[in-house]
Structure formats: C-alpha cells, structure tokens
C-alpha positions as CSV (number, residue, x, y, z in Angstrom):
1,X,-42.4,53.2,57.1
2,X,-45.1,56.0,57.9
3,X,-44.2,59.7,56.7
4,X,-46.1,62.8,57.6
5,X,-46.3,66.1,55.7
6,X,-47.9,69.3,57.0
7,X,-50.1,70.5,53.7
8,X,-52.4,73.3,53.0
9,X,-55.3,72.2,50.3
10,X,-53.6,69.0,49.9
11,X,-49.8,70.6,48.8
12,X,-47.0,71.5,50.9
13,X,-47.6,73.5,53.9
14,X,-44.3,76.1,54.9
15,X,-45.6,76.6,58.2
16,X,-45.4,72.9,59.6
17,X,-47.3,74.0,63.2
18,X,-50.1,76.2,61.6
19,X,-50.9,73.3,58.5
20,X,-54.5,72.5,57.8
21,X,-53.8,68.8,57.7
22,X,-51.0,66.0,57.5
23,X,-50.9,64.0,54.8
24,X,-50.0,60.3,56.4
25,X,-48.2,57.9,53.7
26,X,-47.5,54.2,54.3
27,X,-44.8,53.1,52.3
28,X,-44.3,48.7,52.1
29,X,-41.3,47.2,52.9
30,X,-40.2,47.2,49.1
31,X,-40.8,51.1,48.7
32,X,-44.5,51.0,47.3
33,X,-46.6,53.7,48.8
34,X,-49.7,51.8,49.8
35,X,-51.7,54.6,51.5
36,X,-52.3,58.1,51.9
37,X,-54.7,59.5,54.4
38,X,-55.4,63.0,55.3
39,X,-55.7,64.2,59.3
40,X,-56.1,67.2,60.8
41,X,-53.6,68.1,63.9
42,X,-54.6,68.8,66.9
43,X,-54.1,73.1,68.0
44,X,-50.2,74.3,67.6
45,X,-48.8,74.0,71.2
46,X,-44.9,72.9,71.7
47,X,-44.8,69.4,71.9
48,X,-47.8,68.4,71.3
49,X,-47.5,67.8,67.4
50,X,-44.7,65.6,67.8
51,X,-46.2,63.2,70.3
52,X,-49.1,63.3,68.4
53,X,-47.6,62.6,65.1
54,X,-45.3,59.5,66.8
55,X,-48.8,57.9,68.3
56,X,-49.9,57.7,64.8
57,X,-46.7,55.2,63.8
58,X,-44.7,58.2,62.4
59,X,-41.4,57.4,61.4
60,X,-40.3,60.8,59.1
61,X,-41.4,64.1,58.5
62,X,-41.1,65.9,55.6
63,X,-41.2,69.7,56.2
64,X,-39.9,73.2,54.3
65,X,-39.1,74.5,57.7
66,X,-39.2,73.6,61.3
67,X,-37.9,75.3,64.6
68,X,-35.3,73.9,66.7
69,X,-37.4,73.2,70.1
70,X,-39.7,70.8,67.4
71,X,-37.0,69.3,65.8
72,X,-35.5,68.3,69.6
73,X,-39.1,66.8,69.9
74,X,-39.0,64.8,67.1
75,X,-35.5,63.6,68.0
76,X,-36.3,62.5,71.5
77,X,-38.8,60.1,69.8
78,X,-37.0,59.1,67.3
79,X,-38.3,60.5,64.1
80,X,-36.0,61.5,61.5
81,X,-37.2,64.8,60.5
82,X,-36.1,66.0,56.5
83,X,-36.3,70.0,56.3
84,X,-36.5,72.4,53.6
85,X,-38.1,69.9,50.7
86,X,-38.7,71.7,47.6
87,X,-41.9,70.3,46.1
88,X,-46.0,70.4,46.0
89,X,-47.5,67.1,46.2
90,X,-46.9,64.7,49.5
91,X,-46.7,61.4,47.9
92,X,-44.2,62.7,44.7
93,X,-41.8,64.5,48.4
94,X,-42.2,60.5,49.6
95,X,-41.2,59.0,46.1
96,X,-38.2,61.5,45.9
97,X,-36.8,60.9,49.5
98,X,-37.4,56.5,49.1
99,X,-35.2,57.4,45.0
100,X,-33.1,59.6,46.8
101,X,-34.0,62.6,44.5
102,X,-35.9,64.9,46.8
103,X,-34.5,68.3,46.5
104,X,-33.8,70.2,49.8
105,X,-32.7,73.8,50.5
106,X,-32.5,75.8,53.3
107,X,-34.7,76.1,56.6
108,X,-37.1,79.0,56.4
109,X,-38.4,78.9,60.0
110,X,-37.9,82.1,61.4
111,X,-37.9,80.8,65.2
C-alpha cells in the first residue's frame, strides 16, 4: 500500500495543490512502513496531481483539505482519499490511519 501526503518542510501541508512536496510511504503487507521518500509535484493544474500521484503506485491520500473537482479525480482512479487529518508528521498520519487512530475533523478547502 503506497500513501501520499502533501507537506510543507517535511509536516503537513493544508493546502494539498500548492504543497512543497509529497511525502510517499510504502507500507508491507503486515502494516510496517518500509519507506518514505520525498517528491516534489509537478505545477497545480486540475487533474494533473491526481494522475500524477496514481502513476507513482498511489493508493491513499492523506490531506487536511481537498476540493471536490480533486476528490472526483482521485475517485475516478481509484484512490481512497482521507480528508481533514489532524496531525504534523507523515509517517505518525500513516501509523494512525493502518491503527485506526488518526484523528479527522472537518474539510477546510474553501473551493
């Protein structure tokens, strides 16, 4: 399983289309994160994230907030998108969603 996270100095990014980078996590098939790589996106244009995201083998996305036109994106391709994660760090937002602890609250995308 491959999760992305839009960050911003290596934390949580809220605005998911203007992040500096995604962090990338690999998770095994017994839960163990085995990798975490840092990539940065290519320029904010609708759709193009998505696509992008699903040629690198992405199967979630953990966001604080997301528009509905990218969330239709993400469903077309079939990647389960989790929005409004409270949290900092990418790989503890992964370790909470595999326990079934991550803390979500609303969406604060204002689009």
């Amino acid at each position: 399983m491959r999760f992305a996270i839009p960050t911003y100095q290596g934390k949580l990014c809220p605005h998911f289309g203007h992040c500096e980078a995604f962090a990338i996590i690999e998770v095994d098939e017994e839960g163990r994160i085995v990798s975490e790589t840092y990539i940065e996106p290519p320029p904010h244009t609708p759709g193009v994230i998505p696509r992008w995201l699903q040629e690198k083998g992405v199967d979630k996305v953990i966001a604080i907030g997301m528009g509905p036109r990218a969330q239709m994106f993400f469903s077309e391709m079939g990647i389960e998108v989790i929005i409004g994660a409270v949290g900092e760090d990418p790989k503890e937002l992964v370790k909470a969603y595999l326990n079934g602890t991550l803390v979500t609250g609303p969406n604060v995308c204002e689009h």
